[in-house]
N, C-alpha and C positions, 0 to 999 in steps of 0.2 A: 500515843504518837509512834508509827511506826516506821525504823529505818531497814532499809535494804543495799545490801552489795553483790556485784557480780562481775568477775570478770570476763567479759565477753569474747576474749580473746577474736578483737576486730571489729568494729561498729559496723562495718559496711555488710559481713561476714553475716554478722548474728541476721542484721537485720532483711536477711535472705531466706532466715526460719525462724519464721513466725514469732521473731521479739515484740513487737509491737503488744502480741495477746498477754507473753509473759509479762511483760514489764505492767502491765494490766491487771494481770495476775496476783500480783504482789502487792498490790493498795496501798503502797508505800508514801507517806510523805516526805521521805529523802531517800533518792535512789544514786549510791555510789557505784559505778563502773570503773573496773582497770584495763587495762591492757589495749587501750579503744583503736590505737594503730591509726592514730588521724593524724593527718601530713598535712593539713592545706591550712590556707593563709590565717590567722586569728581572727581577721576583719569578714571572713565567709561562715556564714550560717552554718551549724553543725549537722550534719546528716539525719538526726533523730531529734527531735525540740520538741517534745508533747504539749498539748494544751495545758496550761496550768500549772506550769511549770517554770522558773526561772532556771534556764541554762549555763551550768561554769564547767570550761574547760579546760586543756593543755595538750600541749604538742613536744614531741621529740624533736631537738634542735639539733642532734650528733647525726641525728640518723631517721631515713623518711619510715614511717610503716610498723614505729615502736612504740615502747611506752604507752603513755597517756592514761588520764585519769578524768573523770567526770561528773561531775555532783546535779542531778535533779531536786530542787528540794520548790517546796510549794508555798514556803513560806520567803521573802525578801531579806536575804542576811542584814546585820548590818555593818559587815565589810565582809572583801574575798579576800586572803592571801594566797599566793601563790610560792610551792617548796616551802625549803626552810628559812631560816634567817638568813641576810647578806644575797640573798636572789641563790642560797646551795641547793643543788640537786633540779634548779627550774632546767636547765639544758636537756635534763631526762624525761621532765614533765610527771615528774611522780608525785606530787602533792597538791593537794589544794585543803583550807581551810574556812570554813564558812563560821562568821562569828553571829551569835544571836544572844538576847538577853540576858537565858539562864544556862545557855553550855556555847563549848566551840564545838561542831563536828571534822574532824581530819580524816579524809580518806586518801588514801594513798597505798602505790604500788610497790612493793621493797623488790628492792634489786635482787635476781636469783645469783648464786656463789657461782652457775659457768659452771659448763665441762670440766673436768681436773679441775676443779675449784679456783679458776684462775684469777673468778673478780671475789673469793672469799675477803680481801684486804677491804678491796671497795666497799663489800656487804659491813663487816664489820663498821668504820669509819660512817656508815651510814645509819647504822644503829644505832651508835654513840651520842650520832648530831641529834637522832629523834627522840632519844630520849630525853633529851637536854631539853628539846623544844618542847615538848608535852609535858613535863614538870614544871616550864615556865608557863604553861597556858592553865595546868591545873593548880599553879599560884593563884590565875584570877578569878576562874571557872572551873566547873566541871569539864569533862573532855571525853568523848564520844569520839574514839576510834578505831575507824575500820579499814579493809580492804584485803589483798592478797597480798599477805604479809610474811608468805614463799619458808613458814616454816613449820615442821610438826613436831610441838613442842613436849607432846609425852611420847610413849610407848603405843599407847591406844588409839595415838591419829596418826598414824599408819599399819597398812594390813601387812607389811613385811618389813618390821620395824632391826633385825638381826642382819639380815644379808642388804639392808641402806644406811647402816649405820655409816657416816664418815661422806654418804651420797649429799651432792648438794641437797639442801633442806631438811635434812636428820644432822645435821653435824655435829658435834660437840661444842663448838664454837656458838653456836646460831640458837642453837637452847640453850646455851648459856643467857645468849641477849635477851632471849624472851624472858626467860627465869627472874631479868634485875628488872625487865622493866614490871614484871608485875610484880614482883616486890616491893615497886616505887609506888604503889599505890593504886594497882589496875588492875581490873579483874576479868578475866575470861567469862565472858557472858555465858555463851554455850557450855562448859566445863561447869562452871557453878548450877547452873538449874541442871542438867545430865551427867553427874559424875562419873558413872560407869559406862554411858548410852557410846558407842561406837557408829560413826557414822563419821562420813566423807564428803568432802565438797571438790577436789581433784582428781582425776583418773589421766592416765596415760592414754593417747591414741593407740599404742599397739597393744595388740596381744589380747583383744578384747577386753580388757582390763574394767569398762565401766558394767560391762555386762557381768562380770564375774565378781564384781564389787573390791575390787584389788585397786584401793583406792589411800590418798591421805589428804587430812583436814588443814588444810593452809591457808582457809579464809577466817576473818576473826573479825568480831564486832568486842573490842576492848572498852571499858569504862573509868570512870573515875571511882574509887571507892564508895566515896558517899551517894552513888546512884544506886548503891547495890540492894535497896530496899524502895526503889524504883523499879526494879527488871520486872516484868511482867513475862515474857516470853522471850526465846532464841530459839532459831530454828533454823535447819539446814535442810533446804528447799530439791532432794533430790531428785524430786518428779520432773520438773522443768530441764529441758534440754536446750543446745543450740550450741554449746561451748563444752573444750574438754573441764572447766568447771559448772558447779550448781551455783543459784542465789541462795546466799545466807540471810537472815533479816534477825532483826530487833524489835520488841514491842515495850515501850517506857511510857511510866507514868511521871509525862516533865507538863 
């Protein structure tokens, strides 16, 4: 079974270059998207709906042309949640959660810590709640999660790890959160089968940065422990273009 995430930074956007192939490309049985930047009504059809595909979405409710998050998958859940507990974090549209017999998958887009670090409280307070919630789901299930999770948690998933140190997404703070929650029983897909393999799923617009590979890895396909003799593959899709990130994918024997 294989999963896939990408944040497309814009559905409308991508699908201006040649998503359609990629997402084709990827032979995915769940394809999570972040960042989709869709504004328009819940009750309106989503701009990209593939054949074969059951469609789950979300919309930014602070603000039109942000957030959002997306889950393709090909198989019928049997429920969608949307955010966290209490309807938290649904205003940003950052979560969705698709349940099935023998795992949950969560894809979801983590808040980035801002200029001057200004939403680092936010970021924090919103690490806390998610880990909370995926210790309650890996109570009942396994727990398959993904998406642009806005932080590089070692040294080697970033190319200029000394002069961003303190920069949103190297923080001190922000790997710390990542540090407990794999702690709590989750394992870096990509980092376990590549321990030393260096490779990037973000680049900067400027400065040519993707051309020169001056890149950091902030996409993650995380697991539950006991799937860890499941992983069959992780990979990080750097050929595919269209976004200033690549697709990551998953390949599990469930």
């Amino acid at each position: 079974m294989r999963f896939a995430s990408f944040n497309v930074n814009g559905i409308r956007a991508i699908l201006k270059k040649d998503f359609e192939k990629s997402f084709a490309a990827l032979n995915a049985d769940f394809v999570v998207l972040e960042e989709s930047k869709y504004s328009e009504d819940l009750h309106l059809d989503f701009p990209f709906m593939p054949e074969g595909y059951h469609t789950y979405w979300t919309v930014s409710k602070v603000r039109k042309g942000y957030s959002g998050v997306v889950i393709y998958a090909k198989e019928e859940p049997l429920s969608v949640h949307y955010g966290l507990e209490d309807e938290k974090y649904d205003e940003e549209g950052r979560i969705i959660t698709l349940e099935y017999p023998s795992f949950y998958l969560v894809g979801a887009y983590v808040p980035n810590s801002g200029d001057g670090l200004k939403r680092l409280d936010f970021r924090m307070g919103f690490e806390d709640d998610m880990l909370q919630y995926l210790k309650k789901l890996d109570a009942i299930k396994p727990v398959i999660y993904t998406g642009d999770l806005n932080v590089a948690f070692q040294e080697i998933d970033l190319k200029n790890p000394d002069t961003n140190h303190m920069n949103p997404g190297f923080t001190d703070q922000e790997r710390e959160k990542m540090g407990r929650l794999l702690s709590n029983g989750f394992i870096d897909t990509f980092r376990y089968l590549h321990p030393e393999e260096i490779k990037y799923s973000w680049w900067s617009y400027r400065f040519f940065a993707r051309e020169k590979n001056v890149g950091w890895r902030i996409d993650y396909f995380l697991v539950s422990d006991r799937l860890k003799e499941k992983i069959k593959a992780a990979e990080i899709h750097n050929e595919i273009m269209g976004s200033d990130h690549c697709p990551i994918s998953l390949d599990l024997n469930l």
